[in-house]
C-alpha positions as CSV (number, residue, x, y, z in Angstrom):
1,X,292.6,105.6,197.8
2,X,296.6,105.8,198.1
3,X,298.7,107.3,195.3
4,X,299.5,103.8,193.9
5,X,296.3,102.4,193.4
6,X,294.9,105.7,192.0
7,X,297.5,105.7,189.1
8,X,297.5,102.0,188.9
9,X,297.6,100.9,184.8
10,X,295.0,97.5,184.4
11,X,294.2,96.1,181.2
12,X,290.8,98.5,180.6
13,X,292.8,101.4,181.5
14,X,296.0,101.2,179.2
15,X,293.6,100.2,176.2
16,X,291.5,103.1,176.8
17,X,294.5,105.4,176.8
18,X,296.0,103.4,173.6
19,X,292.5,103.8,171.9
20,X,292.4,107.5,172.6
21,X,296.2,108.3,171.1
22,X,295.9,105.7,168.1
23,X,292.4,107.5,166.5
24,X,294.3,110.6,167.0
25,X,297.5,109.3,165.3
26,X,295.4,107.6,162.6
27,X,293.5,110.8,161.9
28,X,296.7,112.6,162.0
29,X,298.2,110.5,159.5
30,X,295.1,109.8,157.1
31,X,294.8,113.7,157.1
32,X,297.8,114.5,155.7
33,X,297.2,112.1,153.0
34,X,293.3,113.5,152.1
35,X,295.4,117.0,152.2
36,X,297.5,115.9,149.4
37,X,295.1,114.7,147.7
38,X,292.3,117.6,148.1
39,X,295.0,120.7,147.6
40,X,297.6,121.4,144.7
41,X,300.8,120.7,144.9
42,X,301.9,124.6,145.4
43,X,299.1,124.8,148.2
44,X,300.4,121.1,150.1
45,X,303.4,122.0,149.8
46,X,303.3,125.5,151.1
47,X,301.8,124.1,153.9
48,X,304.3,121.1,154.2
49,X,306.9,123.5,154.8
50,X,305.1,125.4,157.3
51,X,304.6,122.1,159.9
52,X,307.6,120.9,159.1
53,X,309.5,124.5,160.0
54,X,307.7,124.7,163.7
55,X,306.4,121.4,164.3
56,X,309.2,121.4,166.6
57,X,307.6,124.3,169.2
58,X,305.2,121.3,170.4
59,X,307.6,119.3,172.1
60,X,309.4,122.6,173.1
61,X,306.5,123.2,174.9
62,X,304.9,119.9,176.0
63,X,307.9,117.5,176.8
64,X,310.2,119.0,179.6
65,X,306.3,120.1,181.1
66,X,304.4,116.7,181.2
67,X,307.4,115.1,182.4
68,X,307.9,116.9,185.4
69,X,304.3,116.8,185.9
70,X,303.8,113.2,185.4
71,X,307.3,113.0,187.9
72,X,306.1,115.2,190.7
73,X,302.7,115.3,191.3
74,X,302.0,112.1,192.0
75,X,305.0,111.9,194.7
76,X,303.9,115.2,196.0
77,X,301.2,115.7,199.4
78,X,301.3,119.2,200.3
79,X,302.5,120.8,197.2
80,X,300.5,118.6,195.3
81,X,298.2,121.1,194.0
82,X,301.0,124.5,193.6
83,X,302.9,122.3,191.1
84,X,299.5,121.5,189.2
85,X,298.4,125.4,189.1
86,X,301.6,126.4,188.2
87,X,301.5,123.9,185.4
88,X,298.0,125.2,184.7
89,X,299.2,128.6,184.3
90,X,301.4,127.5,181.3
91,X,298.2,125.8,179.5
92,X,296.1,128.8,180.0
93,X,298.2,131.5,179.1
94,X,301.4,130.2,176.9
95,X,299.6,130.0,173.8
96,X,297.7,133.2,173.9
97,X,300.6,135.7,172.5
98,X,300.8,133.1,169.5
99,X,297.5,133.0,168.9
100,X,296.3,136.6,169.1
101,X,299.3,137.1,166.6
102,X,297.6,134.6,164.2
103,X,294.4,136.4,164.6
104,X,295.6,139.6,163.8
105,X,297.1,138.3,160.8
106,X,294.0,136.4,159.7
107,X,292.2,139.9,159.9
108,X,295.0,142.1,158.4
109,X,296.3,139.8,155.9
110,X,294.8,136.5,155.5
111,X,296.4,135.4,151.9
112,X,299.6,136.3,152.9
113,X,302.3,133.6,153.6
114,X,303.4,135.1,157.1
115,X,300.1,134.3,158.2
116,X,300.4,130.7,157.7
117,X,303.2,130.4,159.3
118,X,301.7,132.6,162.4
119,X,298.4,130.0,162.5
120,X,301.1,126.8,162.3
121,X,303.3,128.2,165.3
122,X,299.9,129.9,167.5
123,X,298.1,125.8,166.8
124,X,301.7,123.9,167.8
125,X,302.0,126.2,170.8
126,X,298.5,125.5,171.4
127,X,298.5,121.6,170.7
128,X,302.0,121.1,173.1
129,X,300.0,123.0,175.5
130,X,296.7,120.7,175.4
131,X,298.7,117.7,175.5
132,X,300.3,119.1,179.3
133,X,296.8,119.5,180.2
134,X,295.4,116.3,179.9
135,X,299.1,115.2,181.4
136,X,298.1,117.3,184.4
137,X,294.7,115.9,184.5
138,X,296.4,112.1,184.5
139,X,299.0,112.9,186.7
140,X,296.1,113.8,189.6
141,X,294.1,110.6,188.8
142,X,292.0,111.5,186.0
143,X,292.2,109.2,183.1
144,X,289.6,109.1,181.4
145,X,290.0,113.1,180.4
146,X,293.2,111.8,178.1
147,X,291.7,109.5,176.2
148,X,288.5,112.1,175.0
149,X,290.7,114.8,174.5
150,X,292.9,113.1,171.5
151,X,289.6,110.9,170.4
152,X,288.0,114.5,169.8
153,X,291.5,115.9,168.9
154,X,291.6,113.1,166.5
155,X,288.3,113.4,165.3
156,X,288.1,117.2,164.1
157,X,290.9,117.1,162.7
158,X,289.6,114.7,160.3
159,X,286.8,116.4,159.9
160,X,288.2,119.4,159.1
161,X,290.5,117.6,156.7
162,X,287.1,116.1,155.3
163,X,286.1,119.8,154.7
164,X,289.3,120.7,152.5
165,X,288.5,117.8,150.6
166,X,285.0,118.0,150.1
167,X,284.3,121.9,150.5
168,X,287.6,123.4,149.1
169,X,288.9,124.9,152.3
170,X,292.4,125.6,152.1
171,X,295.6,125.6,154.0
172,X,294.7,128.9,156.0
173,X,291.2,128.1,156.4
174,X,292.3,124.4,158.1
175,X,295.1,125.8,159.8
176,X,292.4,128.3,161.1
177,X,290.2,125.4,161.7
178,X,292.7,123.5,163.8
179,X,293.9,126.1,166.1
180,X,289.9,127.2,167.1
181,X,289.7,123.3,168.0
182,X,292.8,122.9,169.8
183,X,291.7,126.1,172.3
184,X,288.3,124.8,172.9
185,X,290.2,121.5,173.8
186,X,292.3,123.3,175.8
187,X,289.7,125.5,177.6
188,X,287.3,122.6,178.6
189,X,290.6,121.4,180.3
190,X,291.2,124.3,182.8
191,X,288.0,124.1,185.1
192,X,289.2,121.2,186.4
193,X,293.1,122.0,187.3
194,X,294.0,124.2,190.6
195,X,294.7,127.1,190.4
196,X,298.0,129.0,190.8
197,X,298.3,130.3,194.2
198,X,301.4,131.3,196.3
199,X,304.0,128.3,196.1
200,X,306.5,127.3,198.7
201,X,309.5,128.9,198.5
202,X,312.0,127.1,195.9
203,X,309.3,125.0,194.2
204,X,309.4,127.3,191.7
205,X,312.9,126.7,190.8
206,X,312.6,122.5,191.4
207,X,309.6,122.7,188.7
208,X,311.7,124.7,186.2
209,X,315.1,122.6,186.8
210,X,312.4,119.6,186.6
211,X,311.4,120.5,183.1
212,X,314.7,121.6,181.9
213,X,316.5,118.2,182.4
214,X,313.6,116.2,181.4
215,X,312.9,118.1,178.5
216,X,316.3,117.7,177.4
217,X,316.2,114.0,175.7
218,X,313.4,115.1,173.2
219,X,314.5,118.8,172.4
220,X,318.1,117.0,171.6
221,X,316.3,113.9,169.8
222,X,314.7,116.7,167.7
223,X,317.7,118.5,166.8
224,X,319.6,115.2,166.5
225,X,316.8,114.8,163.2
226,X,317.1,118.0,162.0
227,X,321.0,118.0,162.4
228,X,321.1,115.2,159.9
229,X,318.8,116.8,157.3
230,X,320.8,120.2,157.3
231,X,324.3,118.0,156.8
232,X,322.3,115.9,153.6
233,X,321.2,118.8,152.1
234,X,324.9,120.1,153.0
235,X,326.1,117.6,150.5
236,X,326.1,116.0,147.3
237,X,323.2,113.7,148.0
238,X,320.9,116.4,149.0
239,X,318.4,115.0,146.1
240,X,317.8,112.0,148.7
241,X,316.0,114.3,151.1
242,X,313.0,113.1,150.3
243,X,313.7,109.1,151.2
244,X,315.0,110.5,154.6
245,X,311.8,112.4,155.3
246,X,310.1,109.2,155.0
247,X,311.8,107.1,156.6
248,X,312.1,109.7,159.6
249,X,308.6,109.7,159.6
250,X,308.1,106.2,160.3
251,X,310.7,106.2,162.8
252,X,308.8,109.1,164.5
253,X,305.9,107.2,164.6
254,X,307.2,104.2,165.9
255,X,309.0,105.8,168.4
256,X,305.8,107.7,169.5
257,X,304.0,105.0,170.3
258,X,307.0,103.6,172.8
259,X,307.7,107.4,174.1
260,X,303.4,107.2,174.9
261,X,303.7,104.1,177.0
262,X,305.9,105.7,178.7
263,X,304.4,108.5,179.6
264,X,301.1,106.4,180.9
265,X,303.7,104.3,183.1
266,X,305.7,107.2,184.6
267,X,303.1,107.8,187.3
268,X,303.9,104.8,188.8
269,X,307.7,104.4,188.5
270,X,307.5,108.0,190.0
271,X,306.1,106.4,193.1
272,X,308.2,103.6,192.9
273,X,311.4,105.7,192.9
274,X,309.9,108.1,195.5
275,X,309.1,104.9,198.1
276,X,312.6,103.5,198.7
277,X,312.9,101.9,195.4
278,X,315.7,104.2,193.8
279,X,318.6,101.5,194.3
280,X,316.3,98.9,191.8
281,X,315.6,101.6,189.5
282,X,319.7,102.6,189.4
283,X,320.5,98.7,188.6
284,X,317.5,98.3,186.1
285,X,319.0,101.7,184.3
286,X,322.7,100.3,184.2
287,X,321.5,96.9,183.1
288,X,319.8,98.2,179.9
289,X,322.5,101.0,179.5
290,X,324.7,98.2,179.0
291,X,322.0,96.2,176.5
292,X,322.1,99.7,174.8
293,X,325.7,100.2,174.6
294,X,326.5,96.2,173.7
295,X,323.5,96.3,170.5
296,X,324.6,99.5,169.4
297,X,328.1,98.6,168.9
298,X,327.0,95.2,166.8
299,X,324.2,97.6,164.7
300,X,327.1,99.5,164.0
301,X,329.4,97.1,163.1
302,X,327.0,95.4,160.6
303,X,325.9,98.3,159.5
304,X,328.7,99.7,158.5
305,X,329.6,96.5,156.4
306,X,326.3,96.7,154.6
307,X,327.5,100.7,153.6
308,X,331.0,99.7,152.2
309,X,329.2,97.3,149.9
310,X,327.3,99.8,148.9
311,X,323.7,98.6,149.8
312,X,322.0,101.7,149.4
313,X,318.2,102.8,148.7
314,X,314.6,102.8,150.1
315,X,314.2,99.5,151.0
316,X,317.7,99.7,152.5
317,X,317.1,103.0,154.6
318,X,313.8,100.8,155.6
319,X,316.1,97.8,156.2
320,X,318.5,100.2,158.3
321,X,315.9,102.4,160.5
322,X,313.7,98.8,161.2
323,X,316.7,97.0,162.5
324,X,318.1,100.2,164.3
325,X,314.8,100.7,166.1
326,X,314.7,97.8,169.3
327,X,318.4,98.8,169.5
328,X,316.8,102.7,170.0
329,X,314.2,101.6,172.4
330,X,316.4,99.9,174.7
331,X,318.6,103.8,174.9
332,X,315.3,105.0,175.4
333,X,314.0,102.8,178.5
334,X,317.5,103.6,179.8
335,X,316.9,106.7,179.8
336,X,313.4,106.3,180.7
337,X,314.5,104.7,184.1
338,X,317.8,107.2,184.5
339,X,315.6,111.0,184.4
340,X,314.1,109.6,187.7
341,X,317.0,108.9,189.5
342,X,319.4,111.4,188.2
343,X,317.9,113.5,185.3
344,X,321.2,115.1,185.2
345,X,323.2,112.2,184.1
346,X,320.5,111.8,181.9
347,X,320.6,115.5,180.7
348,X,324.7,114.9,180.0
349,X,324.0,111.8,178.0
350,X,321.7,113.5,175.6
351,X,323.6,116.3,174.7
352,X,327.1,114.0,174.0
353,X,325.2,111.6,171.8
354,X,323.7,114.7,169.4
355,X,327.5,115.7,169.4
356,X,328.4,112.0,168.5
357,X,325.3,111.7,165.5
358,X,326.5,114.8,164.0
359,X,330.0,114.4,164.2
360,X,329.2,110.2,162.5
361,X,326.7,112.6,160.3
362,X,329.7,114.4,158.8
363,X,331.6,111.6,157.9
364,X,329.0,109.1,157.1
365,X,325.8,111.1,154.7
366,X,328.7,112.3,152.2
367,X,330.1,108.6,151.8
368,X,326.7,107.3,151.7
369,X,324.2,110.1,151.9
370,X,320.5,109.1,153.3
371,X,321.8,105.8,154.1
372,X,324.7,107.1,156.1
373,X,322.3,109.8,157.6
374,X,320.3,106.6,159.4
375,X,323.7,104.8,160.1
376,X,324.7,108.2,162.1
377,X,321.5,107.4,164.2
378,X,323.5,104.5,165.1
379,X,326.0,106.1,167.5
380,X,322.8,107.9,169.7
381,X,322.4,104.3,171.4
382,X,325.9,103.7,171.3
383,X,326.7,106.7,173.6
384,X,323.5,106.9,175.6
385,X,324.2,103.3,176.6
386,X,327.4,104.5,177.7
387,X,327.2,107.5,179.3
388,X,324.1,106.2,181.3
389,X,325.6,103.3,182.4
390,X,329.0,104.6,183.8
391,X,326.6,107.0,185.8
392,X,324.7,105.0,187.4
């Protein structure tokens, strides 16, 4: 069977996949809520803080990786299975450092609030490095091992919030809970990966450069986020927080679901790219640069007129983040499309619009606080469109 018919996506395939990621984001989701509801508010909110503070070290870990393995393997015939053992190395051995520190602190100190934090980094580390895994496993073929690994993944963690509702279990004893589900997960993956042996010389330094530009758009997207919430609190709106979180989290959500799709389709544009069809991909990148760059300006324009009259509050930040978001998810196919053909370019684009959103940030969240936190937003289409387009 060649490459392209091995990673092509049909109809039972891509709802499979779908079916697999939605129970875990519904039991993701429905968790938190049966958390707030089973805990007090000191106990939720303790460990609120705690995910919030490194929820960030999953995509560290997970994005630039499956990236690079979903871009190379596939492509690859000779150092198809080096790239995959190297990758393997990072699942099997990343997480343990974290983890035996959370252990320890379990033993030593279990009440204290160090040791929550310890189990919420060792379970992120360990959750970004799951989520390569079953990448790895797709990006040699194998499906089906995606879909049972967040269906389970899914699955225990509602279970285990089940157990802090209906047995008392509390923040340290789910945390605890998670982390022992997340490595079995992650051990059951392993058997089935190559292992590490000598690589070629250099491949070592194409995977690394690999992960580092391709890891760039959602370590940046992240910091964009977090950028905007250290300016609000910065200034006198900081009460509006709150609204922001919310509507942040829907847009994370929503975003999620366009940033999985692609990730089940990068297989084959990988193969597409690697076959002779670079030149399409280059056009198809410019043309929705362009889209990008031609929306954004307009969202911003209109935007920007519904700030001066002062339109302001929840259902406006809804308004705002809703109508921002197919402007977003053209930027994002752009990019999508441009970190196959030069992930560089991509890289450069990134980094200038996180300087543009926090420089728009400074002036726009003290006009307008949350409000102007989501029109800041605005500008990361604006200049991706931009940026990509003029390199391509």
């Amino acid at each position: 069977m060649t490459a392209t018919a091995t990673h092509r996506i049909g109809l039972t395939r891509l709802t499979t996949l779908i079916a697999g990621r939605a129970t875990f984001r519904l039991m993701l989701y429905g968790s938190a809520a049966l958390l707030a509801l089973a805990w007090s508010r000191a106990d939720f909110s303790a460990y609120a803080a705690v995910m919030g503070a490194v929820g960030w070290l999953c995509m560290v870990v997970q994005s630039g990786t499956e990236k690079a393995a979903l871009k190379l393997i596939p492509r690859a015939r000779r150092t198809r299975d080096q790239l995959a053992g190297m990758l393997r190395a990072l699942v099997a051995y990343v997480p343990l450092p974290a983890t035996a520190a959370a252990v320890v602190a379990l033993a030593l100190a279990p009440g204290h609030p160090v040791t929550l934090y310890l189990l919420g980094i060792a379970y992120y580390v360990a959750l970004g490095c799951g989520m390569l895994g079953v990448a790895l496993h797709r990006a040699l073929g194998r499906y089906a091992r995606d879909t049972v690994h967040f269906a389970v993944l899914g699955l225990g963690m509602g279970a285990m919030a089940a157990l802090a509702f209906f047995a008392g279990v509390g923040p340290t004893g789910y945390l605890t809970g998670l982390l022992a589900l997340v490595t079995v997960l992650n051990l059951s993956l392993l058997p089935g990966l190559p292992r590490a042996g000598r690589p070629r010389p250099g491949l070592r330094r194409v995977l690394a450069g690999t992960i580092v530009l391709m890891g760039a758009a959602d370590v940046m997207n992240n910091a964009m986020i977090g950028t905007l919430f250290v300016e609000l609190s910065l200034s006198a709106h900081a009460g509006q927080s709150g609204e922001l979180y919310f509507v942040t989290l829907a847009w994370g959500f929503a975003l999620s679901v366009l940033y999985t799709l692609q990730r089940i389709y990068q297989p084959q544009l990988s193969l597409r790219v690697a076959g002779g069809g670079a030149a399409g991909a280059r056009v198809l990148g410019r043309r929705m640069a362009g889209l990008a760059a031609v929306a954004g300006v307009l969202w911003l324009a209109l935007a920007g007129v519904a700030l001066v009259r002062h339109i302001h509050g929840p259902v406006a930040l809804g308004v705002l983040a809703l109508t921002l978001l197919p402007v977003q998810a053209l930027a994002s196919g752009a990019t999508f499309v441009v970190e196959h053909t030069d992930p560089r370019a991509n890289a450069r684009a990134v980094v200038a619009a996180l300087a543009a959103v926090a420089v728009l940030g400074a002036v726009a969240i003290p006009l307008a606080g949350a409000a102007g936190a989501v029109y800041a937003l605005g500008a990361n289409p604006l200049v991706l469109g931009l940026v990509l387009r003029r390199s391509q």
